[in-house]
N, C-alpha and C positions, 0 to 999 in steps of 0.2 A: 434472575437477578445477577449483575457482573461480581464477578472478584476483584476482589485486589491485593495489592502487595504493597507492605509498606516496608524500606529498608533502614534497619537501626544501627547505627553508629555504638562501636562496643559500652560496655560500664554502663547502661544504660535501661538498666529494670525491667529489663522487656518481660519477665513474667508475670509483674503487677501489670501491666500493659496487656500481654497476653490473655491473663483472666479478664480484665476490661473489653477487649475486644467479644470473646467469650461471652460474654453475658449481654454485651450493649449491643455488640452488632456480630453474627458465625459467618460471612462472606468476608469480613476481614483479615489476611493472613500474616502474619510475622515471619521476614525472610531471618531464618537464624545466624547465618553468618555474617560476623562484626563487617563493618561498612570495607575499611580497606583490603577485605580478602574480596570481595565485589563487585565482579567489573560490570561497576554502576551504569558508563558509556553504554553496554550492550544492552545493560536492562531496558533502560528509557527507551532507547529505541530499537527495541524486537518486542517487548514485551510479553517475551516469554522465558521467562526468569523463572528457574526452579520455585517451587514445587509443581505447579503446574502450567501448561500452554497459555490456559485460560485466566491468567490472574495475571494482571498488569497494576504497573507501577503508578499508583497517584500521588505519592507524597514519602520525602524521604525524611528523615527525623536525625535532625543534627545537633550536638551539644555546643553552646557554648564556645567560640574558640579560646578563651581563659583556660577553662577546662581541661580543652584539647593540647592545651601547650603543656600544661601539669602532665598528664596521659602522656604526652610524648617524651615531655623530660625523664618518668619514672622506665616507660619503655627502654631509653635509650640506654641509661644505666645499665638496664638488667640485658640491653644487648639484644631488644625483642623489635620484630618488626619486619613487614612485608608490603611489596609493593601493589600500589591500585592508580591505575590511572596514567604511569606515566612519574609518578609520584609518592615518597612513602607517607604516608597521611600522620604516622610519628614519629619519624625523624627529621620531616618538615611540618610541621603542624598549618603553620600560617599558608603553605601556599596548598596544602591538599585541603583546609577548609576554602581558601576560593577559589580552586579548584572544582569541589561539589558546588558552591555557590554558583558559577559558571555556568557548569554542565548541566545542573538544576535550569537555570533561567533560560540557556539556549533552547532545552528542549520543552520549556514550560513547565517546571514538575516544582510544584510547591514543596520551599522549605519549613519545617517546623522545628521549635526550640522544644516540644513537649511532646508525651504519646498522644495524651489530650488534645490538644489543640487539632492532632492530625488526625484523630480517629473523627474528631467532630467535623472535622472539613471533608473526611470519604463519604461520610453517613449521608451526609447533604448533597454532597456532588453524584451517590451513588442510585439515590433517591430519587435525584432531584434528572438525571441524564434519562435520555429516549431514545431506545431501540429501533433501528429500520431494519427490517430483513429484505434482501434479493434474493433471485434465483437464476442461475445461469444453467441451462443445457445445451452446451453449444451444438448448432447447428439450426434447422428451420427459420434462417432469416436472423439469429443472432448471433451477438459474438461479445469476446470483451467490451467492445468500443461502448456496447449500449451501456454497460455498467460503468463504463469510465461517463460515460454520458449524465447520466442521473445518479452519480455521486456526486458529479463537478456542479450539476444545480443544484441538488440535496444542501451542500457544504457553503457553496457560494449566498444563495439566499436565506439560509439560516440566522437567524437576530442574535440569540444567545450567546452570551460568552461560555456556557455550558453546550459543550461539543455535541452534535449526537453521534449515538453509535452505530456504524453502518456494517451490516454484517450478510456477504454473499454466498452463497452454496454454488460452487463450481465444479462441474462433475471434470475438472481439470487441473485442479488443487489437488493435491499430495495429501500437502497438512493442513494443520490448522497455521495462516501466515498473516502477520500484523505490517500491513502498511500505513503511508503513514494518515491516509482519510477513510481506511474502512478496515474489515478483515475478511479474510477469505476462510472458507471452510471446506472439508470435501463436501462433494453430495455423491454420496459412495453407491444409490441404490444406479440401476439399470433399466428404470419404467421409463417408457417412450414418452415423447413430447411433453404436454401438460403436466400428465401422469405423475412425471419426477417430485411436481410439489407435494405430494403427499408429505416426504420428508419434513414439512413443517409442523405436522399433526403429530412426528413421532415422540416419543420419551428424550429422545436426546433432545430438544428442541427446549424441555422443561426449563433449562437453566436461562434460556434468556428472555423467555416470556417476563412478563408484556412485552410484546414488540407488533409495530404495523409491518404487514408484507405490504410491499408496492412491485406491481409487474413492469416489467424493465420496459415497455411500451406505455410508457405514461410520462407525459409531458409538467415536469413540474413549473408550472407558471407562477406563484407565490411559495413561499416560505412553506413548507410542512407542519412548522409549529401551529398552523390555524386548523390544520386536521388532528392532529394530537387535541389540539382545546375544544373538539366536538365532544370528544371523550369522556362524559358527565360520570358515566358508570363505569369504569373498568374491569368488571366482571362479567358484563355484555361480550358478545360474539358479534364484529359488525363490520357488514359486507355491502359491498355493490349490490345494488337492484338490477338483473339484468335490462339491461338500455331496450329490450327488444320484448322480453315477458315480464312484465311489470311482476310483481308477489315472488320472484325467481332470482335468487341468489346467484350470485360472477362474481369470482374469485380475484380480480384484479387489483380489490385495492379489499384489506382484511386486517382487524383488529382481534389479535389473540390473546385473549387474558391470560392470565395466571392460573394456575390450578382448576381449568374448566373441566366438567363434566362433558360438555357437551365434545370441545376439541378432542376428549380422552374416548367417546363413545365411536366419534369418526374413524380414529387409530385401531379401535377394537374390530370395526367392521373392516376394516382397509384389511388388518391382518387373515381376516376367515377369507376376504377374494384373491388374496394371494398374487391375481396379477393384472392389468387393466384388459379392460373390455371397452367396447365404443369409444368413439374420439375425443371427449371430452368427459374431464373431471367433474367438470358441474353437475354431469346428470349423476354420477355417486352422490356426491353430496346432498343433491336434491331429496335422495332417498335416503336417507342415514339423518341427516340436521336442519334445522332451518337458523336463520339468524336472531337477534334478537332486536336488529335494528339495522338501518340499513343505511348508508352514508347518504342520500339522494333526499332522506325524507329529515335530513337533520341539515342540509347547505343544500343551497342554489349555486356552489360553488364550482360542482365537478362536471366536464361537460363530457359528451362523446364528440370524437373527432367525424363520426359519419354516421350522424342520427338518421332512422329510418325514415327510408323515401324523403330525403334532405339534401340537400347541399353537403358536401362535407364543408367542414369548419376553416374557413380559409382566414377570418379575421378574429382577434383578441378581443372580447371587452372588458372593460373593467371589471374587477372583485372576482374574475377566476384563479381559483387554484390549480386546479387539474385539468390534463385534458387527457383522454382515454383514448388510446388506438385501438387496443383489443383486434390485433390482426392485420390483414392486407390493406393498406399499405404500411412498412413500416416506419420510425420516426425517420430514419436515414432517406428513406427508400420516397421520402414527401417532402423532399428538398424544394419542390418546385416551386411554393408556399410561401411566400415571403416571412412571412411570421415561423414557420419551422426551418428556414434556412438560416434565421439572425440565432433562431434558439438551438441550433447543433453549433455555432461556431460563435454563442458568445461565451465571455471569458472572463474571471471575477479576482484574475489579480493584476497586480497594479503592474501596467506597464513602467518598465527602464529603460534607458535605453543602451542600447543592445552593445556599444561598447562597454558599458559597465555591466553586461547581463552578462556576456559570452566573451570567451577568450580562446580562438582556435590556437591548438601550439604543431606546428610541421615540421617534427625533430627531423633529421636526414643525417648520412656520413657523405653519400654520393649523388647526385639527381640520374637515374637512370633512365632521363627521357622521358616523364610524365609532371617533373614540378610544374611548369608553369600552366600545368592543368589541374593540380591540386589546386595550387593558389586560385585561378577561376572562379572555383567552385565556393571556394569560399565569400558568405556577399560581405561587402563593403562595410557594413555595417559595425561588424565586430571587431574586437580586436583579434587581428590576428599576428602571429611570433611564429617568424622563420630563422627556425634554429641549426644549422650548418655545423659539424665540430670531426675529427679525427676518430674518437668514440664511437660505440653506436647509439642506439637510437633513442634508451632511458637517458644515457647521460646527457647526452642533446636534450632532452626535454626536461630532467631535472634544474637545468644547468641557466633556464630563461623563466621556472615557475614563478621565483619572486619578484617577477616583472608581469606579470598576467593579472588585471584589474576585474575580470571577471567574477561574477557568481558562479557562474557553471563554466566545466573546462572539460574542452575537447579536445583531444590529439587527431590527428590523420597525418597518417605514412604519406609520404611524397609520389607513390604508386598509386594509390587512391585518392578517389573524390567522392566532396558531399553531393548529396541529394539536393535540389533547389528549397524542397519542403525540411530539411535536417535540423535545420539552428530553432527553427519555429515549431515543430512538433515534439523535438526534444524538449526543447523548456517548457510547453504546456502541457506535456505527461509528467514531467518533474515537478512541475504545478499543482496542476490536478491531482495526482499521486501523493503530491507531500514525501516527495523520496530522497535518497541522499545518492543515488546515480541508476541510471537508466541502459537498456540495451533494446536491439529490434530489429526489422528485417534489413537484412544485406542484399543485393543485387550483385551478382559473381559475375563479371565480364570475362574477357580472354581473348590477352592481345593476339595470337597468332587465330583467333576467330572471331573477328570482330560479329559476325550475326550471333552469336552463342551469349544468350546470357541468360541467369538461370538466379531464382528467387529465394532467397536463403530465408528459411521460417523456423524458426527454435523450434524445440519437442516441448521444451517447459519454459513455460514465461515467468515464473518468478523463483529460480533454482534456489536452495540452499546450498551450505559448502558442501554437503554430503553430496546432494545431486552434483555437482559439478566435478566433485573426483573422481566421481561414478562416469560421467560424461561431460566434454565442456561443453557447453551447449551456446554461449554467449558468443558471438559473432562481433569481434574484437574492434571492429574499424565500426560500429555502431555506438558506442559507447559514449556518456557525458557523465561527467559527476560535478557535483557540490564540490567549492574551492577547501569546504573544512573538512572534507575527507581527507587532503594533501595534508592541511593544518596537522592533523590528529594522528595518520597515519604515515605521514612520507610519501616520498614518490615512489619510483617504476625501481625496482634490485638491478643495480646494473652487472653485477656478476653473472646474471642468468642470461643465455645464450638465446634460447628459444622461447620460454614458458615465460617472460615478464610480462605478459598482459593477465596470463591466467592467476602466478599467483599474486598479483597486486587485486584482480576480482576475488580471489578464496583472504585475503586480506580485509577487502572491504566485510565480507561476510563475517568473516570470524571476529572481525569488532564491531559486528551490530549494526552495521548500517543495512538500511532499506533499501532494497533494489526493485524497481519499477519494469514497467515493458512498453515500450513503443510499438502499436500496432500497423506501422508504415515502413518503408523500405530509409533508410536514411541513409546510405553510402553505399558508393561504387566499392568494390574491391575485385582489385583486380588481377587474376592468375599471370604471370608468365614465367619462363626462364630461369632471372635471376630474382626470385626470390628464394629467399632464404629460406622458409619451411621447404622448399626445393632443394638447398643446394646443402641441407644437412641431412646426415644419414638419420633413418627410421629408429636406429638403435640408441643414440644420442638423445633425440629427442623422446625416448620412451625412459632415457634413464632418467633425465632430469624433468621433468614431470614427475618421475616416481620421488624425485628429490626433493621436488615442492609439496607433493603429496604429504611426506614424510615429516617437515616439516607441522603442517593443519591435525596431527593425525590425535 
């Protein structure tokens, strides 16, 4: 079952609350420090707010602004008071209540006047919300894209205004990371292929049962909520019938109850083999469990994409939900299809158009013989600001931001170019992701060799500031972010010589915003001469770095 966190605004009872929660609902937690020591911005959106990773923010509990103005006149007096937000919440009462009012409504996070009202609103949201599990082990034929893939239908065809929760095992997660349409988890074991799912049998796994696993080869053709409502029993164990041996349980699509015997007896026998044997999972399980039920003998709904001695599955009919790959070919890999090629590349947000989506900005001090091959690269489409100035290259782009109409805002160096696929892959991982800026592969040219170009792929696709101090790993001339990053945080430090892309990225991080990954190349960048990371000593740039560093620290 999830946690949560509810954040309390000071003078505000929270231990008759506390015992309330206590006794009505124990996945409830009370963040104890009053509201303006809280930087509430980061909570909403990391959702990993002390006390634990695992507990996120559903509702924040605000008094009054009467109240709050009383609070703040008696603070002021006594000369008491500290900043949150940008803002002291009692030396301005009025503008730090809509302030939270704001910040509450941008990120969706309900307000409540009472503990009451908010604890009654988690119980029900907490209750009432459904668990997806994935599992990613990259390599044989997978990779992120499939997870961005069937998160982006999971989210898109959903009815509910009750979110589900989507939750990935990535044996290439660090930590445990909240984006803003799923979360990621490590899958820390080292069993080959299949094998790796075991991890969902484990103890650790307890806290978020119920939840359906769904194999990242599976074509969500409706809504998932119509498989959830197969679900009469929730105490059942219920699996695929394999398509090929009728009576014979396939782990592709799996209903994990709560507190099962049965789940709990797998784990026990998984622990005494210690390590896999033969190529598939199933034949464990075979021997260890059977199901209780089996999704095939409860809908006519789930099909296989290449039923025995059949045709594979080239056409849709009505009333399918699923359609099961389970193997060669994969969904990527059966573009041929017309129906799997409209379902990789359809899209379920609402197009704008693209001068009001994107705003390229191409600060400069000098064009060193590549401008009118940035500008190119850039299409038509968007707004783009060519910003020219004596300064360099923050100030040039701070200097034109509150002329840029964009949702998303992109810089490129006048030495560099976009990708043809850039402006359109960027915004639909920004999309799809639910993120507040993005980063991805870079393609490295070099003018004095034109045949030399070489494919820039991060070590870590979703770094925190920690990983970034440690290594920058973000590849600078890829980058886009949300217009209310600038809003909230400012622009680019123009005092800083070399490190302004880095720390404006340990910036974005350290105030909570979500960083995404593009899994495409989306700009040239290109080596020569007179670039700057060339033409400053190693020592400089080691210092200041260390200076930015010291700053995040």
């Amino acid at each position: 079952m999830n946690k949560a966190c509810i954040i309390t605004t000071p003078c505000s009872g929270k231990s008759t609350f506390r015992e309330s929660c206590a006794s009505k609902y124990k996945g409830v937690h009370i963040i104890e420090q009053p509201l303006e020591n809280v930087p509430v911005h980061s909570c909403i959106l990391t959702g990993n707010h002390i006390p634990k990773q695992d507990e996120f923010i559903y509702a924040i509990v605000l008094i009054d602004k009467e109240r709050l103005i009383q609070q703040g006149n008696k603070r002021e007096k006594e000369n008491i008071g500290s900043e949150w937000v940008g803002e002291n919440l009692f030396s301005h009462p009025e503008k730090g209540y809509d302030a939270v009012q704001q910040t509450a409504e941008k990120y969706n996070i309900p307000v409540f006047n009472t503990f009451e009202k908010a604890l009654d609103f988690i119980i029900t949201k907490m209750d009432d919300q459904r668990t997806i599990v994935l599992v990613l082990k990259n390599g044989k034929g997978f990779g992120f894209q499939d997870v961005e893939l069937i998160a982006r239908h999971i989210n898109g065809k959903w009815k509910s205004e009750n979110r589900p929760r989507i939750i990935c095992l990535w044996n290439k997660a660090s930590e445990h990371y909240q984006l803003g349409n799923m979360e990621l988890i490590p899958l820390r074991n080292e069993w080959r292929g299949t094998w790796a799912r075991m991890q969902l049998y484990s103890p650790e796994m307890d806290q978020y049962r119920p939840f359906l696993y769904v194999d990242l080869d599976t074509a969500i053709i409706q809504s998932l909520e119509n498989i959830f409502d197969l679900v009469k029993d929730p105490a059942q164990f219920i699996a695929l019938e394999d398509f090929y041996q009728p009576g014979k349980l396939a782990t592709g699509l799996v209903w994990f109850p709560a507190n099962s015997n049965k789940v709990q007896r797998v784990w026990n026998a998984w622990k005494k083999k210690a390590s896999p044997r033969g190529r598939r999972m199933d034949f464990f399980l075979w021997r260890n469990t059977s199901a209780d039920n089996y999704w095939q003998r409860m809908t006519d709904t789930i099909h296989d994409f290449k039923p025995s001695k059949q045709p594979r599955l080239t056409k849709l009919t009505k009333g399918m939900n699923l359609v099961c790959f389970h193997g060669d070919p994969r969904i990527f890999a059966a573009r041929d299809i017309e129906w799997i090629d409209k379902y990789v590349s359809e899209s379920f947000t609402e197009a704008l158009p693209l001068d009001k989506l994107v705003t390229v900005i191409i600060p400069y001090n000098k064009d060193r013989g590549w401008l009118k091959r940035a500008i190119e690269s850039v299409p038509k489409e968007v707004q783009l600001l060519v910003s020219q100035g004596e300064g360099g290259w923050p100030e040039n782009f701070n200097k034109v931001l509150p002329e840029a109409t964009g949702k998303y805002i992109k810089y490129l160096h006048e030495d560099d170019m976009l990708t043809p696929n850039c402006i359109k892959d960027s915004v639909q991982a920004m999309e799809d992701q639910e993120v507040d800026f993005i980063h991805g592969k870079a393609i490295e040219i070099y003018a004095q060799n034109r045949d030399k170009k070489v494919v820039y792929t991060p070590e870590i696709k979703y770094p925190t500031s920690q990983d970034l101090q440690k290594k920058n790993v973000i590849h600078s001339t890829t980058t886009m972010y949300r217009r209310e990053i600038f809003d909230k945080i400012g622009g680019f430090d123009e005092t800083l010589n070399t490190q302004e892309e880095y720390e404006f990225n340990l910036r974005c991080l350290e105030a909570g915003f979500k960083i995404g990954y593009c899994d495409t190349s989306l700009a040239y960048y290109r080596r020569h001469p007179e670039q700057k990371v060339r033409t400053v000593s190693v020592e400089e740039k080691k210092k200041e770095k260390q200076q930015v560093n010291d700053m995040y620290k």
